[in-house]
C-alpha positions in Angstrom: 0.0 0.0 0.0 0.7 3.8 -1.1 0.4 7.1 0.7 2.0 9.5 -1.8 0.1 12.4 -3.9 -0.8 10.6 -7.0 -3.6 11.4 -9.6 -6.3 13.8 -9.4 -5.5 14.3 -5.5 -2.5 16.4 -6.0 -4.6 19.7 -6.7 -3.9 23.4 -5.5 -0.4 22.2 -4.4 0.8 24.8 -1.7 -3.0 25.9 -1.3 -4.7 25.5 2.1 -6.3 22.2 3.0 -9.6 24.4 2.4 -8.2 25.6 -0.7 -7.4 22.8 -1.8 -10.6 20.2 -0.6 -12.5 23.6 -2.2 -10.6 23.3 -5.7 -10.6 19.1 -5.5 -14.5 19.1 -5.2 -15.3 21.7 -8.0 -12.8 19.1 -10.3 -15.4 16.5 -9.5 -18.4 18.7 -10.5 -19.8 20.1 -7.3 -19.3 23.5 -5.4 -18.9 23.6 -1.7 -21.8 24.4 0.2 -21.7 22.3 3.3 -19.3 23.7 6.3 -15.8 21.4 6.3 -15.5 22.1 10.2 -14.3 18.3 10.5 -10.6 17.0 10.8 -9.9 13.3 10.6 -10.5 12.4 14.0 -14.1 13.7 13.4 -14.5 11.8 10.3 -13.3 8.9 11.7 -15.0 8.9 15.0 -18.7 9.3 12.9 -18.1 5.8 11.7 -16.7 4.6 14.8 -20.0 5.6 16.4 -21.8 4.4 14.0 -20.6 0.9 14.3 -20.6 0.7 17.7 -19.3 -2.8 18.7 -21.1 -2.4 22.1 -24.2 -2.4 20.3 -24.3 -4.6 17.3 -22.6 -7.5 19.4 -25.3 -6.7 21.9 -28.3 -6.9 19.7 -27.7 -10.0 18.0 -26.2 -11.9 20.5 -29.5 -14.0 20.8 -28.4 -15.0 17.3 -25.2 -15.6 18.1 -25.6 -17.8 21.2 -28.7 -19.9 19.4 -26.7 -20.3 16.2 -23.2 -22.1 16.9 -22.8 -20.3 20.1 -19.2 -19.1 21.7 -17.3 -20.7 18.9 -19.7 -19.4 15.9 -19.4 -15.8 17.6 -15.2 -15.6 18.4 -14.1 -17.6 15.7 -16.6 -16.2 13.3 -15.8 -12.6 14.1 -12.3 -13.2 12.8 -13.2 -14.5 9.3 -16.1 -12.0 8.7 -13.0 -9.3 10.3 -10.4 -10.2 7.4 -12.8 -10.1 4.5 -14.3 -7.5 5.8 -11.0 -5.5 6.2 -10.8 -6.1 2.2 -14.1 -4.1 1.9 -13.1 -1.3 4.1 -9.8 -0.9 2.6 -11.1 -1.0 -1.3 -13.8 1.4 -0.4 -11.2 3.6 1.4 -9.4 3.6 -2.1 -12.1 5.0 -3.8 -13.0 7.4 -1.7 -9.5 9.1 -1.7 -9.9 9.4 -5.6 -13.3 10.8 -5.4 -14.0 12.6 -1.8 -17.8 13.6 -2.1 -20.8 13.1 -0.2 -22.7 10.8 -2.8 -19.7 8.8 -2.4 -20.6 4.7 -3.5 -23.2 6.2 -6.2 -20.7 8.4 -7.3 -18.2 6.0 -7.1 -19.8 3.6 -9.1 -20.9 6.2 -11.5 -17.3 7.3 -12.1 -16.2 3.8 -12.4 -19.2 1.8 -14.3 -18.1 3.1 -18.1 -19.9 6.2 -19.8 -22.3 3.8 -21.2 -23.0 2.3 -17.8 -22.8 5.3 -15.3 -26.0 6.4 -15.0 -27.9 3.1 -14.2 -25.1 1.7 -11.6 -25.4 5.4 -10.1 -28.7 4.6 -9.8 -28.9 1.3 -8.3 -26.1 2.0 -5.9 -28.2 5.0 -4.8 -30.5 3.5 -3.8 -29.5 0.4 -2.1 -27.6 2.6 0.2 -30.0 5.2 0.7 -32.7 2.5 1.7 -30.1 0.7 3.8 -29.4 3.4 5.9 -33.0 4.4 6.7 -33.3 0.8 7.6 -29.9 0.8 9.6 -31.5 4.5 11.2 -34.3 2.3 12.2 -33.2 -1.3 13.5 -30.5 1.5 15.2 -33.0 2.8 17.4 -35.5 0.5 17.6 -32.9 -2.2 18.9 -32.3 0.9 21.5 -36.4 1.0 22.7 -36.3 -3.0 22.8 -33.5 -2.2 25.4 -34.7 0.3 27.2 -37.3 -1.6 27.5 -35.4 -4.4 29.0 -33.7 -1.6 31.2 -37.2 -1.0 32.7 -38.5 -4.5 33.4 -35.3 -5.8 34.8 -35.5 -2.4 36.7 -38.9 -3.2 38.3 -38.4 -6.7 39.4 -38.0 -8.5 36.2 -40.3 -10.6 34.2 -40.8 -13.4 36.9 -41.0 -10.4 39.9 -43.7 -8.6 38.4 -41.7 -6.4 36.2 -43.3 -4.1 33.7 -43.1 -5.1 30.1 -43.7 -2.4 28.0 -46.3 -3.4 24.6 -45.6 -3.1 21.0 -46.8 0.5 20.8 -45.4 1.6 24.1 -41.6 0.1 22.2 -42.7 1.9 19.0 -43.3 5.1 21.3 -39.9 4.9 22.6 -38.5 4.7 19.4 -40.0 7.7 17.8 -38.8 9.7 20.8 -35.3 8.9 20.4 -35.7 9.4 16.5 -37.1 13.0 17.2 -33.7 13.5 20.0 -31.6 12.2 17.2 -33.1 14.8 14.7 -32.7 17.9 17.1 -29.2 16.7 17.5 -28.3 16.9 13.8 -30.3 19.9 13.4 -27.5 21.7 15.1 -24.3 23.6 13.2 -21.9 20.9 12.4 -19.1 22.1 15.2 -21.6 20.6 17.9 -22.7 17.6 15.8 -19.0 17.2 15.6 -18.5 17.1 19.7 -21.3 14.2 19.9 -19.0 11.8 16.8 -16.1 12.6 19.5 -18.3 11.8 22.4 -19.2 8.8 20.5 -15.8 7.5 19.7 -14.7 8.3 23.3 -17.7 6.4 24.8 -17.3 3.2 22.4 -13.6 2.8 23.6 -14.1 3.5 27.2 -17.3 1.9 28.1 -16.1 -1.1 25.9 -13.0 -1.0 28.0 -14.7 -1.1 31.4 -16.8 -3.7 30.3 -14.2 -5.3 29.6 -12.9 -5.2 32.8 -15.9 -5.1 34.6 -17.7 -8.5 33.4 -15.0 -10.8 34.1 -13.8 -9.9 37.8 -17.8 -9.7 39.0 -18.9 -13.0 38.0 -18.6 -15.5 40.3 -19.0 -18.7 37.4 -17.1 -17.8 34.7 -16.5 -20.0 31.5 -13.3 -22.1 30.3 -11.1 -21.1 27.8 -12.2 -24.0 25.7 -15.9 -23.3 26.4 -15.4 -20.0 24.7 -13.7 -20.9 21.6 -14.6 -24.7 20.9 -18.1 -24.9 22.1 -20.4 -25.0 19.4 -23.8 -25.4 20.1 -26.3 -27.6 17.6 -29.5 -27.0 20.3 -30.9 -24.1 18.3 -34.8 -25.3 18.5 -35.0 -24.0 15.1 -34.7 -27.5 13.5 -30.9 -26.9 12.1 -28.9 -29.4 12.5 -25.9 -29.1 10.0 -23.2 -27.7 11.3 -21.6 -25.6 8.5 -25.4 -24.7 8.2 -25.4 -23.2 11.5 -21.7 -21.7 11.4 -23.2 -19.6 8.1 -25.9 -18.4 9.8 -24.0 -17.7 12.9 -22.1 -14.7 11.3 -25.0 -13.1 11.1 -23.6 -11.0 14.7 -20.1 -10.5 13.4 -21.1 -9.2 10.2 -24.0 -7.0 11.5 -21.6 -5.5 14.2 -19.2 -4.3 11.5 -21.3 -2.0 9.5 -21.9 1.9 8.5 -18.4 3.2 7.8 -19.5 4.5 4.9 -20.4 7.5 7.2 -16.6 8.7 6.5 -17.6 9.4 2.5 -20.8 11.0 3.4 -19.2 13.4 5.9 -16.2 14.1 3.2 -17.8 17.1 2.0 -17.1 18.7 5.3 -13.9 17.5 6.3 -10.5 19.1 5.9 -7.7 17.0 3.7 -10.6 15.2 2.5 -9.0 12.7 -0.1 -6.5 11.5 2.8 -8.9 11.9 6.2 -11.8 10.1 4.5 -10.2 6.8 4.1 -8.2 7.1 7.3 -11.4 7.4 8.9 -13.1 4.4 7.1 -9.6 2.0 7.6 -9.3 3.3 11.4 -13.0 2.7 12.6 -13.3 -1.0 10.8 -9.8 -1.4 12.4 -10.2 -0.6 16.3 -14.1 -1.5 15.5 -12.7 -5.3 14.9 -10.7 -5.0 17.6 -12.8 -4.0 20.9 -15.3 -5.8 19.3 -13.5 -9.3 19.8 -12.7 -8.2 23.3 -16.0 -6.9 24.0 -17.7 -10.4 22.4 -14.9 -12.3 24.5 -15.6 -10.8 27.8 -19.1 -11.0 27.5 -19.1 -14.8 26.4 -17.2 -15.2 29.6 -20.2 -15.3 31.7 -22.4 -17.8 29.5 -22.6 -20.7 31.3 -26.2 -21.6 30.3 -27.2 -21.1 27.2 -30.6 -22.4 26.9 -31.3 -20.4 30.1 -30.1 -16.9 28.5 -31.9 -17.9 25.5 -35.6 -18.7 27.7 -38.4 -16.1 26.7 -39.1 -17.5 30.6 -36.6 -15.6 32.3 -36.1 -12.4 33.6 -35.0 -10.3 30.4 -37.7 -11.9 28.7 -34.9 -14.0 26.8 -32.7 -11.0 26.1 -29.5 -13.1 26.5 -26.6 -10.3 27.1 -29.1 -8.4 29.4 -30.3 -11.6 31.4 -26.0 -12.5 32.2 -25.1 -9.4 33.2 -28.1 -8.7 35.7 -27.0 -12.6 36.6 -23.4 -12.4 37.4 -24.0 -8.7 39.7 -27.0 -10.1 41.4 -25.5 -13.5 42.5 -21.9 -11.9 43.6 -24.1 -8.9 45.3 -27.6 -10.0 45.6 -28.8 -6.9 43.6 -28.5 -6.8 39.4 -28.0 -3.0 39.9 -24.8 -3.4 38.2 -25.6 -4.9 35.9 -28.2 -2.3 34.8 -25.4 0.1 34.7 -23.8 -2.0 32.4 -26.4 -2.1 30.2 -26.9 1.5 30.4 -23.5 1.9 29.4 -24.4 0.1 26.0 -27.4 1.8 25.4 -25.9 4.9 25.6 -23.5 3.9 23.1 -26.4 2.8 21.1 -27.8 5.9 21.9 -24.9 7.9 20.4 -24.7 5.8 17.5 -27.9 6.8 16.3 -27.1 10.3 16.7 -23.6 9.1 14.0 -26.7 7.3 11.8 -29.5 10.2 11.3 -26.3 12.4 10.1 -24.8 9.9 7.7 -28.2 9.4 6.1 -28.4 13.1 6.0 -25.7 13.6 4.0 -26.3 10.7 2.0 -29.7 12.2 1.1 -28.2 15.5 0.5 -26.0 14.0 -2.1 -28.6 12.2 -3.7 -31.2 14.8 -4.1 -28.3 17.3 -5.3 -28.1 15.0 -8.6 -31.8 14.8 -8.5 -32.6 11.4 -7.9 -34.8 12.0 -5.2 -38.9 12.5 -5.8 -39.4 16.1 -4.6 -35.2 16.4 -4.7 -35.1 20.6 -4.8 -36.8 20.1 -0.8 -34.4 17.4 0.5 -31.5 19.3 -1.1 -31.4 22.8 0.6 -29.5 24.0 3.5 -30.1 25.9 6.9 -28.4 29.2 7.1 -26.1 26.8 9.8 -25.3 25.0 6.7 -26.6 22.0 7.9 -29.0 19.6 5.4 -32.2 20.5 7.9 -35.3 19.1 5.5 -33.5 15.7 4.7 -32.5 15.3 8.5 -36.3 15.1 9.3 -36.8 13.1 6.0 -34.5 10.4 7.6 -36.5 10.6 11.0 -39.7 9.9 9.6 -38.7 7.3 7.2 -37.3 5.5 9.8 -40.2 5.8 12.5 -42.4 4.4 8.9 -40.3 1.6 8.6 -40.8 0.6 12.3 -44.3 0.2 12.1 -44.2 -3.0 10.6 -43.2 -4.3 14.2 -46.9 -3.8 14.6 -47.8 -6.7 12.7 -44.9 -8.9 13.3 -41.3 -9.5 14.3 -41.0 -11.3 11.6 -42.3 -8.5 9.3 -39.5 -5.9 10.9 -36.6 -8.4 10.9 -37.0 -8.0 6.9 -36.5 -4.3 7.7 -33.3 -5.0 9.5 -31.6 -7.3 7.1 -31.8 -4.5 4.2 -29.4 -2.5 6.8 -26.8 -5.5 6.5 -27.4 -6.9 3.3 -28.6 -3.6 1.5 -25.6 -1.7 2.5 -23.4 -4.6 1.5 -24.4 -4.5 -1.6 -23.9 -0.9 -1.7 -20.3 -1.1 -0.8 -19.8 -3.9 -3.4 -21.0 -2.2 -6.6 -18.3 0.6 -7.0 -15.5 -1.8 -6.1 -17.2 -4.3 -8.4 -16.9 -1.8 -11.1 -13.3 -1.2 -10.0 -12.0 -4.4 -10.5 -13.5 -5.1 -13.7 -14.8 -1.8 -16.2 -12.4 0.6 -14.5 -9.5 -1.8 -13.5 -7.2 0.1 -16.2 -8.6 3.7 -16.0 -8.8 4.0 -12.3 -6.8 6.9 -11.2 -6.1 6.5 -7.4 -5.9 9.4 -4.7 -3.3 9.5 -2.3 -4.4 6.4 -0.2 -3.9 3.6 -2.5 -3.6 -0.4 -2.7 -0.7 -0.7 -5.0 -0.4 -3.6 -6.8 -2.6 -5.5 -4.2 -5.7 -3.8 -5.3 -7.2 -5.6 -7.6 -6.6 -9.0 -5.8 -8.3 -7.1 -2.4 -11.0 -5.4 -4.5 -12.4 -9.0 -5.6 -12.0 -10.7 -2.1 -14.5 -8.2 -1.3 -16.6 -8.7 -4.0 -16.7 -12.8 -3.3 -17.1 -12.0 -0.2 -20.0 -9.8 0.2 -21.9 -12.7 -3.3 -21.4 -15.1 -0.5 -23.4 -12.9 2.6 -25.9 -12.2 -0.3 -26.9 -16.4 -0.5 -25.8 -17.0 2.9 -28.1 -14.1 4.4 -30.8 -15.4 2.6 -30.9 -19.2 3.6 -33.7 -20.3 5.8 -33.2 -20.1 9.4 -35.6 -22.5 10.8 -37.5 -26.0 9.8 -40.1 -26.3 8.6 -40.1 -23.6 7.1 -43.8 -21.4 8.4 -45.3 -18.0 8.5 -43.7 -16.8 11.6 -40.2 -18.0 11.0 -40.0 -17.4 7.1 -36.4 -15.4 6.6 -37.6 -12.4 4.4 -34.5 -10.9 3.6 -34.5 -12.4 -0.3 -38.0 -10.8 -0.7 -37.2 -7.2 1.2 -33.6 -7.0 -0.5 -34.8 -8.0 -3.8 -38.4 -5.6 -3.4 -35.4 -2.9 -3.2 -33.9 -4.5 -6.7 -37.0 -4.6 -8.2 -38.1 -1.0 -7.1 -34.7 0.5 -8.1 -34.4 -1.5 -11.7 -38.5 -0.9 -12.2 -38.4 2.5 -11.8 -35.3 3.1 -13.5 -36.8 1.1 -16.5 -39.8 2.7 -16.9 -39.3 6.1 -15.3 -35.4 7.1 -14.5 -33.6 6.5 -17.3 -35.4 8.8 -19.3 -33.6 12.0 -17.5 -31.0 10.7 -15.2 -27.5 11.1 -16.3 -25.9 10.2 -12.6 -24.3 12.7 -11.3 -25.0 16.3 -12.0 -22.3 19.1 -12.0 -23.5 21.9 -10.2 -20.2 24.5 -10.8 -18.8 26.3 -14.2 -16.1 23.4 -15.2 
């Protein structure tokens, strides 16, 4: 790998970072109108909040734990961790040679071939656009589920006549945090700035005290062996294959390492763009994978009963990482106190994370709606006198409370919802480097973070990689196969394929040309 000035990057040599970011942006078609009040510890620590170890080991730990277990989780976490080191570090390429806020559409618009720029622009678009909204939503919803748990534990618990909130009292919890989040990223960017370093500073040190923490209180801790070789086959979902069950086990890794895109769509206001951007992608995915073993380590310390943590019966209502921790403080000091703080501790990282989400989507939207791909794109596109993208912050919030709704009629329903924010932003992330590897693997000229001569053989690990989560993420997940265990990610991830390619059939690619330049070249 390459860190010199090479290509397009080497603009308005001897210029001011401003200058320069100013003079590299209007070269890809587009005049500054967002604030670059960012460095690249701000850029990084947006997508360091955003993926939030704490919280997406947290969340689907259930999964974890009922699929494989403590060797499906810390074993897995290092394979999904290499390949998904190549995707960071192709997508950090890429974004050096073309720092804008659209970034993947643009990317793949720049990179598909004249001929094929506008519809790759458009699908890319898309996919990401709707898989942030969904990763806004199962963001804080996953947060009102545990608050929720917070509270019942809190009150005596679900056997100790604890309150468990309903479906619309969850739902209610979620819109409030969604409005919170909005105000948040209604304010000028030097204070939406402070809450990405709050965010990166809470994800390390709460993490770290975890850490710490978990281990030392319990009393009955697990083996060594336990934690890495046990792999457990007593799912109750009627899987019994054990490659099966490892595939569908990755399912926390791979979730927990998602949404440093946030580093392209905050590029537009950051300073040294085409060299802060990717740090900030490469340095997030990096410490991410790191505390995140830890973090999934220390916590799997403490599971000594799975089909216990796993028991709609118990006190957490079956929320596994919520039922060991209020365990392990309760039997060392007969009170699960502590082990409320602890889980406060991750849903304030949570918390903070969809404060990272609400302003990547922003952007994102921004973006999208500059090059008019949006329905009603001249709203979504204009900026508060703080120079802040007000209209499409909001968008983001009620899209996101919409998509929640379908929790209402099922779990089932809104675990479709979820898997676009994995799968859907995957795909994202795939199509530019896709188009790298192959149309532009000649013609691409690289900023001043580049691969070197290991690009190409990076770029299409990644792209294997994320065509195996696509068939892998899409398996069933129980036997037989019924109504209220059907895995609905094929039919929500290809409802966004059909949308996109319907509407760009019949409707789009009539007048979209991808990306529109909005400055006198």
């Amino acid at each position: 790998m390459a860190a010199q000035r090479s290509g397009a990057a080497g603009v308005a040599a001897g210029a001011g970072d401003d200058d320069a970011d100013r003079a590299r942006l209007r070269q890809l078609g587009y005049k500054q109108e967002l604030k670059r009040g960012l460095g690249v510890v701000s850029n990084f620590a947006f997508s360091f909040s955003i993926i939030c170890v704490m919280a997406g080991v947290t969340t689907t730990y259930n999964a974890g734990l009922r699929y494989g277990g403590p060797a499906s989780m810390t074993l897995g976490w290092l394979v999904v961790a290499f390949f998904n080191g190549c995707v960071a570090l192709s997508m950090a390429e890429i974004c050096s040679a073309y720092p804008t806020s659209g970034g993947l559409y643009y990317w793949s618009a720049k990179l598909a071939g004249e001929e094929w720029a506008p519809l790759a622009s458009w699908i890319t678009g898309w996919f990401n656009l709707v898989g942030q909204w969904a990763l806004t939503t199962s963001t804080d919803f996953s947060l009102a589920q545990l608050v929720q748990v917070i509270i019942l534990l809190g009150t005596g618990g679900a056997n100790g006549g604890g309150y468990m909130a309903s479906k619309y009292v969850v739902l209610a919890i979620h819109g409030s945090l969604l409005v919170l989040h909005g105000l948040i990223n209604s304010l000028p960017i030097r204070w939406l700035s402070w809450f990405g370093h709050l965010g990166a500073f809470w994800n390390t040190a709460g993490a770290f005290a975890l850490v710490i923490m978990i281990p030392v209180v319990a009393m009955e801790r697990a083996s060594v062996e336990f934690i890495f070789t046990h792999f457990n086959t007593d799912n109750g979902m009627g899987i019994h294959g054990k490659a099966y069950i490892l595939a569908l086990g990755l399912l926390t890794s791979q979730y927990s390492l998602l949404g440093y895109d946030a580093s392209a769509h905050m590029i537009e206001e950051t300073k040294n763009a085409d060299w802060s951007g990717p740090i900030g992608i490469i340095m997030s995915v990096t410490l991410s994978t790191v505390f995140g073993w830890i973090f999934l380590v220390a916590l799997t310390s403490i599971v000594t009963n799975i089909p216990y943590l796993l028991d709609p019966g118990n006190d957490a209502a079956g929320y596994a990482v919520a039922q060991a921790l209020y365990t392990a403080f309760h039997r060392r000091y007969g009170s699960g106190v502590g082990g409320l703080v602890c889980i406060g501790i991750v849903a304030f990282g949570i918390f903070l994370a969809g404060v990272a989400c609400v302003a990547s989507n922003s952007r994102m939207g921004y973006a999208f709606s500059r090059d008019k791909a949006m329905p009603f794109s001249q709203v979504w596109h204009r900026v508060s006198r703080n120079e802040v993208p007000l209209n499409v912050v909001w968008l983001c919030v009620v899209v996101a409370f919409i998509m929640a709704l379908t929790s209402l009629g099922s779990q089932v329903a809104f675990q479709a919802m979820v898997s676009i924010a994995t799968l859907g932003q995957y795909i994202s992330y795939v199509l530019p480097i896709f188009f790298r590897v192959t149309t532009a693997r000649r013609s691409f000229s690289p900023g001043p973070f580049h691969l070197g001569r290991y690009s190409i053989v990076i770029g299409w690990a990644a792209v294997l990689w994320v065509a195996l989560l696509t068939v892998l993420f899409s398996l069933p997940v129980a036997y037989p196969i019924a109504k209220d265990n059907f895995n609905y990610t094929p039919v929500a991830v290809g409802g966004v394929l059909l949308l996109s390619v319907g509407s760009w059939v019949f409707h789009a690619r009539f007048w979209f040309k991808g990306p529109i330049v909005n400055v006198d070249m």
